[in-house]
C-alpha positions in Angstrom: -149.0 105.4 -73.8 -145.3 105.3 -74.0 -144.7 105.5 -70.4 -147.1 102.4 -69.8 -145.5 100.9 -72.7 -142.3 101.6 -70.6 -143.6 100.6 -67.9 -144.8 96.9 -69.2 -141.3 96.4 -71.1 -139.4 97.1 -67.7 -141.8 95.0 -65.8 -141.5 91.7 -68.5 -137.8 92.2 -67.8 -137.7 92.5 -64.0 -139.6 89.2 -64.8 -136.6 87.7 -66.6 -134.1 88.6 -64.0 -136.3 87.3 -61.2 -136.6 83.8 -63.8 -133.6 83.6 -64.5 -132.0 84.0 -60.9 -135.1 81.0 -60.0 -133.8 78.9 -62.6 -129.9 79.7 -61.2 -130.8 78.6 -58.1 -132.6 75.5 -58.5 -129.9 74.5 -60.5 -127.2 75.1 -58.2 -129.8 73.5 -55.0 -129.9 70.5 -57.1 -126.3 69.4 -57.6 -127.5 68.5 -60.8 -125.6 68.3 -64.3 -127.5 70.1 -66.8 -127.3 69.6 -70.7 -128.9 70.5 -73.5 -129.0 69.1 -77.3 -129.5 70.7 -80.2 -130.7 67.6 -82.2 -131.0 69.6 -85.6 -127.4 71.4 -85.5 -126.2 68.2 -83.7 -124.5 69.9 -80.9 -124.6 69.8 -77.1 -123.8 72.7 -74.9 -123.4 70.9 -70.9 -123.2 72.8 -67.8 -120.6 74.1 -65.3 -121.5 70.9 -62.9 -122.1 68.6 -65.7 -118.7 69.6 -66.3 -117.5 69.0 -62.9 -118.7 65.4 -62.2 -116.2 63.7 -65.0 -113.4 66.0 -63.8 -113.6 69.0 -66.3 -114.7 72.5 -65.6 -116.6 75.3 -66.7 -119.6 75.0 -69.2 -118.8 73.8 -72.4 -119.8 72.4 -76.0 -119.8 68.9 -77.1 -119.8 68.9 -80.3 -121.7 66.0 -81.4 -123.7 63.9 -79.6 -121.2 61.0 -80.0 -118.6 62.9 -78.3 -121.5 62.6 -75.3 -121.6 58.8 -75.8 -117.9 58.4 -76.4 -118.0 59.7 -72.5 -119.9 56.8 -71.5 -118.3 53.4 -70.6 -117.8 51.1 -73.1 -119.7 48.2 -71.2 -122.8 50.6 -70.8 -123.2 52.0 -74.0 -125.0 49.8 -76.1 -128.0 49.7 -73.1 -127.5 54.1 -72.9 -127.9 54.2 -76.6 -130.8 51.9 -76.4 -132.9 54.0 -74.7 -132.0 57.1 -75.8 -133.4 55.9 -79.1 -136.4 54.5 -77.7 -137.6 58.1 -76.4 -136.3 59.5 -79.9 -138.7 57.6 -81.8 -141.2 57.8 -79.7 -141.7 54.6 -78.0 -141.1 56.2 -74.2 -142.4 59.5 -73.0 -139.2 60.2 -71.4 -135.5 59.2 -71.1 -134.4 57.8 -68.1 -130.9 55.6 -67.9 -128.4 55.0 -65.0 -124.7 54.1 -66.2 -121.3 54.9 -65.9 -120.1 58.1 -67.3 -116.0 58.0 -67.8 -113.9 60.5 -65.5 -111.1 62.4 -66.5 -108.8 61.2 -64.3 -109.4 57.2 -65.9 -111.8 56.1 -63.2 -116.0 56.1 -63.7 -118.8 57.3 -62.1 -122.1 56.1 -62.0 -124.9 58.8 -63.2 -128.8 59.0 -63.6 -129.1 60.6 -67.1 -133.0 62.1 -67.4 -134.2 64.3 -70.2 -137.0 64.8 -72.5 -137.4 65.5 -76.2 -138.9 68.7 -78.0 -140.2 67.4 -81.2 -141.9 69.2 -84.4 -145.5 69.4 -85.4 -145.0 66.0 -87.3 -143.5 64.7 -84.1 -139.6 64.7 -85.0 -137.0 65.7 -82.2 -135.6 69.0 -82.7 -134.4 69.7 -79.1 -133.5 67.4 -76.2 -132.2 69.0 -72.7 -132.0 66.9 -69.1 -130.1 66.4 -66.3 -127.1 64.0 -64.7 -127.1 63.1 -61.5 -123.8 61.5 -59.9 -125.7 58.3 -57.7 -122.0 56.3 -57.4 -122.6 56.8 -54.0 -125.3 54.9 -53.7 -124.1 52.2 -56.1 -121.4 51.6 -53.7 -123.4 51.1 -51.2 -125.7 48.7 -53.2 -122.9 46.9 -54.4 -122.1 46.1 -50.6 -125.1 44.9 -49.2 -125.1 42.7 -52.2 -121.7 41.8 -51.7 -122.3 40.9 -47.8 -125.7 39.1 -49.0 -123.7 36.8 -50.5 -120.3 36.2 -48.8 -119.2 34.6 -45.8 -118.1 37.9 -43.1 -115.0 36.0 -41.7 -113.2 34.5 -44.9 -115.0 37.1 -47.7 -116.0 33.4 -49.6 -119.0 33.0 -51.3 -121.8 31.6 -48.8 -124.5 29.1 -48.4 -126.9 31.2 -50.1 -124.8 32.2 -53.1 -123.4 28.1 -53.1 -126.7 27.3 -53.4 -127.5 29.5 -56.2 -124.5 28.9 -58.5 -125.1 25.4 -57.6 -128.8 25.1 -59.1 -127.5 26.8 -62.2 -124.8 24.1 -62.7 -127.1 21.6 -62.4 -129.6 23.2 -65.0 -126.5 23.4 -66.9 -126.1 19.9 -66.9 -129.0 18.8 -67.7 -128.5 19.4 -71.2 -127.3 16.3 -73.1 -124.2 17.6 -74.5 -123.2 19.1 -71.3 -120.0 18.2 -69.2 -120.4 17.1 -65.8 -120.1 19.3 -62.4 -119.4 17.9 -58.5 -119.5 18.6 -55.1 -117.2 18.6 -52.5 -118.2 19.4 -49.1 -115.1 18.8 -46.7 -114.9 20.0 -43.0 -111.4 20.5 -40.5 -110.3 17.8 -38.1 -110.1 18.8 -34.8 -110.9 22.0 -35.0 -112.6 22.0 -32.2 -109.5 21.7 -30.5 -108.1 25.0 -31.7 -110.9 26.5 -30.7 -110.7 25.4 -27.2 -106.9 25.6 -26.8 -105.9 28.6 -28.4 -109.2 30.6 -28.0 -111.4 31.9 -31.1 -109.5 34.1 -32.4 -107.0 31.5 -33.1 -109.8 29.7 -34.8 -110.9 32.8 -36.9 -107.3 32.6 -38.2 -107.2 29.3 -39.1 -110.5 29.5 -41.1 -108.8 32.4 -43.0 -105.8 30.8 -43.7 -107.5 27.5 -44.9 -109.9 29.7 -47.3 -106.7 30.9 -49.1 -105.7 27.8 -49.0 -109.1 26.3 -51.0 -108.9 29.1 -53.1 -105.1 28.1 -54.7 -105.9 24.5 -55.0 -109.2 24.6 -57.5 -109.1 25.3 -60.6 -110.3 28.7 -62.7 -114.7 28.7 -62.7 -114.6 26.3 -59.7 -116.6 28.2 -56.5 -115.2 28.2 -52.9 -117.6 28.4 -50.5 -117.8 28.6 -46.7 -121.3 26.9 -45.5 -120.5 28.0 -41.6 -118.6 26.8 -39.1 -115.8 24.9 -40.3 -117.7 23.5 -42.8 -117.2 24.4 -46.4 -118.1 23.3 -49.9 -116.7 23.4 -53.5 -118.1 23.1 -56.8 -115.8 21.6 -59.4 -117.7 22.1 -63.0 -116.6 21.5 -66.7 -115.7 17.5 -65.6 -115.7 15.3 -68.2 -116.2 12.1 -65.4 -115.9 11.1 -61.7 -112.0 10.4 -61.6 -111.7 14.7 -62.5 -113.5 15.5 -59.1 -111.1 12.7 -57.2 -108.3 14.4 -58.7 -109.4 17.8 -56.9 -110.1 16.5 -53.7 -106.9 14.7 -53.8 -105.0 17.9 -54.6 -106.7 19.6 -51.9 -105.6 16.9 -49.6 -102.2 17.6 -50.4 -102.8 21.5 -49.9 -103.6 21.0 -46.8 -101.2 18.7 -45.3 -98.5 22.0 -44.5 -98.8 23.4 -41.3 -100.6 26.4 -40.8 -98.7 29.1 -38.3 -101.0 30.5 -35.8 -99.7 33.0 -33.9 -96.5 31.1 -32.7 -97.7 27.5 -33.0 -98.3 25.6 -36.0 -101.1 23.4 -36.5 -102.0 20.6 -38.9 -105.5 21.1 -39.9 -106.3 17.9 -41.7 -110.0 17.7 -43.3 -112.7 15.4 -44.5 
């Protein structure tokens, strides 16, 4: 009897290892951050890659779960906290929030925070554990293709499609009785097809850029630049408070745009309408 009881202890062990070194693994295959929260004792014990992503190393304690949240950025914490407390009390099964966790070095990194609560008979969290997973990556890259959805490729100004939108909100905007009045500008370049032609395209790609820069210092702050395609472009004065405002910017842009623009080693007098 005690050699079988032997036997089935060293067996239920083996078991252990062999778990444990499973659970090592996985861990390790996922890249993963691991953490896990005592919610009774009110501390938090993260792991080695946890660690890693914001900068520090090694596994460690947080101490309270406000030290946790005091690592998340300040624009993002109200929406992490949020949810956390909605799987807390029970309102979601689970918690699942992406935000930006801060690094040590001052910058941020986005993260997809999961974990899941362990709760008592009469349904109170006692435990909480999850996982962080660094997706900054493919913020960036969402950030882009929302960025190149929406601005011209040559001169990096907003677009037709983003002119558009900004526009219908001014309107809505104005609609309102007390509301202040908003205008459009649309001007395009004299002669530029003669750039074009003369000096080649590229020459023309120059001049576009240097007249967007141009636009850009001769509105004021909250009024939207906008290249609509060729050399056509577009801006929306807003906040006016009458007609003789929106003749005041065009006039200023007039004036911007009477200096020469140096393209390669010509200058040119790109005038517009």
């Amino acid at each position: 009897r005690a050699l079988s009881y032997a036997m089935e202890r060293g067996g239920i062990q083996r078991e252990l290892r062999d778990s444990r070194e499973r659970y090592r693994l996985a861990l390790a295959g996922s890249n993963d951050g691991i953490w896990d929260w005592d919610v009774v004792a009110g501390q938090m014990v993260v792991s080695e890659r946890w660690a890693a992503m914001l900068g520090y190393s090694g596994t460690g304690v947080v101490a309270d779960v406000e030290d946790w949240l005091g690592l998340v950025h300040p624009e993002d914490r109200s929406a992490t906290v949020a949810a956390l407390e909605a799987h807390m009390h029970g309102g979601e099964p689970h918690f699942e929030h992406e935000h930006r966790m801060l690094h040590r070095d001052g910058s941020s990194r986005w993260v997809l925070t999961r974990g899941l609560a362990v709760r008592s008979a009469a349904g109170a969290p006692l435990r909480m554990a999850g996982s962080q997973t660094d997706v900054t990556a493919r913020h960036g890259y969402e950030s882009r293709l929302l960025h190149q959805a929406n601005h011209d490729a040559l001169t990096n100004l907003p677009n037709r499609t983003q002119f558009l939108e900004r526009l219908r909100e001014a309107v809505d905007r104005c609609a309102t009785p007390s509301s202040r009045s908003c205008a459009v500008l649309f001007l395009d370049l004299d002669r530029f097809k003669v750039v074009n032609d003369s000096l080649g395209h590229f020459a023309g790609d120059r001049l576009l850029v240097a007249v967007a820069a141009r636009l850009r210092t001769s509105v004021r702050p909250g009024d939207l630049v906008a290249r609509l395609g060729g050399d056509e472009f577009a801006i929306l004065v807003v906040d006016l408070d009458g007609p003789a405002r929106a003749d005041e910017v065009a006039a200023r842009i007039h004036r911007a745009m009477a200096a020469p623009f140096a393209i390669g080693d010509s200058q040119w007098f790109a005038t517009c309408s």
